[in-house]
PDB file as gemmi writes it, atoms N, CA and C in Angstrom:
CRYST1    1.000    1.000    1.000  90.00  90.00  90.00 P 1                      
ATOM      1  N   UNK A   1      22.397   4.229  -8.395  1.00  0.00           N  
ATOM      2  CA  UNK A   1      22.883   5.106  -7.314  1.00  0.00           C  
ATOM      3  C   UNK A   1      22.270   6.492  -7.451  1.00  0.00           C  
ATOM      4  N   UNK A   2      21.699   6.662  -6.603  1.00  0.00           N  
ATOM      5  CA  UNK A   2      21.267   8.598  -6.815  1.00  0.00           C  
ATOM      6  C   UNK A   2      21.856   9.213  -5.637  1.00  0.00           C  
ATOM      7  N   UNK A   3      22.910   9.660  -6.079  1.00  0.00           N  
ATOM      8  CA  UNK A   3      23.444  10.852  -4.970  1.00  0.00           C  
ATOM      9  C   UNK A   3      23.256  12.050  -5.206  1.00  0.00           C  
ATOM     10  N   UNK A   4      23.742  12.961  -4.536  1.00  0.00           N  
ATOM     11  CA  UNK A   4      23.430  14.562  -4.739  1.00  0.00           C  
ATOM     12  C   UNK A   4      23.917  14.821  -6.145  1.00  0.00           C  
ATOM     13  N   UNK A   5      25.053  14.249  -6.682  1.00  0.00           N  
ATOM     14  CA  UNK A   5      25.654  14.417  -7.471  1.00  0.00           C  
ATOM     15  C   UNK A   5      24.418  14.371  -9.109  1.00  0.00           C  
ATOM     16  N   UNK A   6      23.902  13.531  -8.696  1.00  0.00           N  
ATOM     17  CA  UNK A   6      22.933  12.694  -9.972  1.00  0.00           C  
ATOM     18  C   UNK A   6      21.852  13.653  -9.885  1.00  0.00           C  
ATOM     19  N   UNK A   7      21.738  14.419  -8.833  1.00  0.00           N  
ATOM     20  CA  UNK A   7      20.117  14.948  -8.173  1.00  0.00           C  
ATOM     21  C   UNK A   7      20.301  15.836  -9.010  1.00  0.00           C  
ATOM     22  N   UNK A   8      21.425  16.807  -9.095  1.00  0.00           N  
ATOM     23  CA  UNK A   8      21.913  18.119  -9.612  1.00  0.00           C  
ATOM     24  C   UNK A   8      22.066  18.080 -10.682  1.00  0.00           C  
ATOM     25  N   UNK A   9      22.473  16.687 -11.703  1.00  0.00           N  
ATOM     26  CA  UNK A   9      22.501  16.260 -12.905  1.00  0.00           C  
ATOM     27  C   UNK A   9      20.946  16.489 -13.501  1.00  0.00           C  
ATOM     28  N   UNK A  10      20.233  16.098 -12.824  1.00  0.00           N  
ATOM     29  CA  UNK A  10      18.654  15.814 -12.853  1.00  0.00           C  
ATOM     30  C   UNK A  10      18.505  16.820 -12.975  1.00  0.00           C  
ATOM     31  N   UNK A  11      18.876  18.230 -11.914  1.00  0.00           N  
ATOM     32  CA  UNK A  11      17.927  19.104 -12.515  1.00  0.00           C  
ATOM     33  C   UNK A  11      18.505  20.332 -13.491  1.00  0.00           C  
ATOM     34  N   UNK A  12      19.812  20.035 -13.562  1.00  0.00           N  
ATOM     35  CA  UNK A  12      20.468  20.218 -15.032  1.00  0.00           C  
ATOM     36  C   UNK A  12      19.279  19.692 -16.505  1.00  0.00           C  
ATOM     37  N   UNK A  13      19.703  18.576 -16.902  1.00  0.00           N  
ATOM     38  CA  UNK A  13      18.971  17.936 -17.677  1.00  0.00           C  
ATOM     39  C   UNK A  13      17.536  18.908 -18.127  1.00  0.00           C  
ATOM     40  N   UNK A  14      16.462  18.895 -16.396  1.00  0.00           N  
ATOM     41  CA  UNK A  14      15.186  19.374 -16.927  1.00  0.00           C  
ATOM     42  C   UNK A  14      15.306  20.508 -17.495  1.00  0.00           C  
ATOM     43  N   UNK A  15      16.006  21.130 -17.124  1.00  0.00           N  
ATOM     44  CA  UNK A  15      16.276  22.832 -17.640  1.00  0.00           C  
ATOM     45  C   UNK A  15      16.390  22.486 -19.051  1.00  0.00           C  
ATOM     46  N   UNK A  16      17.421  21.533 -19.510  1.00  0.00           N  
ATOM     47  CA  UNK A  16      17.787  21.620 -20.926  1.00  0.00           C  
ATOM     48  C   UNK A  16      16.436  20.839 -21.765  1.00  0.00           C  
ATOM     49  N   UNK A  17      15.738  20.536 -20.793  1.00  0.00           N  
ATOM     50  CA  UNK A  17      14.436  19.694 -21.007  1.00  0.00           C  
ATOM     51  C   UNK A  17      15.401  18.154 -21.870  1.00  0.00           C  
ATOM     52  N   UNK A  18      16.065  17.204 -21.274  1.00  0.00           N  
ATOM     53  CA  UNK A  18      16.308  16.530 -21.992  1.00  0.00           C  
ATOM     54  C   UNK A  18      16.027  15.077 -20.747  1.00  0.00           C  
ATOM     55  N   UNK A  19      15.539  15.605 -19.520  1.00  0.00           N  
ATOM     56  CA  UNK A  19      14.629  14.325 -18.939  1.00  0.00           C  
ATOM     57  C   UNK A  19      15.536  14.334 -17.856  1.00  0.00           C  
ATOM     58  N   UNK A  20      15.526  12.895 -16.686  1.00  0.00           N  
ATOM     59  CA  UNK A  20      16.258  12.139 -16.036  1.00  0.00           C  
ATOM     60  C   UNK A  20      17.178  11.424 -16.525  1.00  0.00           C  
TER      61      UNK A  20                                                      
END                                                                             
């Protein structure tokens, strides 16, 4: 499922550099 929810997770993550 990729919702907005996951999208925002996503670009959480890159910041922390820890991926998708």
């Amino acid at each position: 499922s990729y919702s907005r929810f996951e999208q925002l997770q996503c670009q959480i993550r890159q910041k922390l550099h820890l991926g998708c």
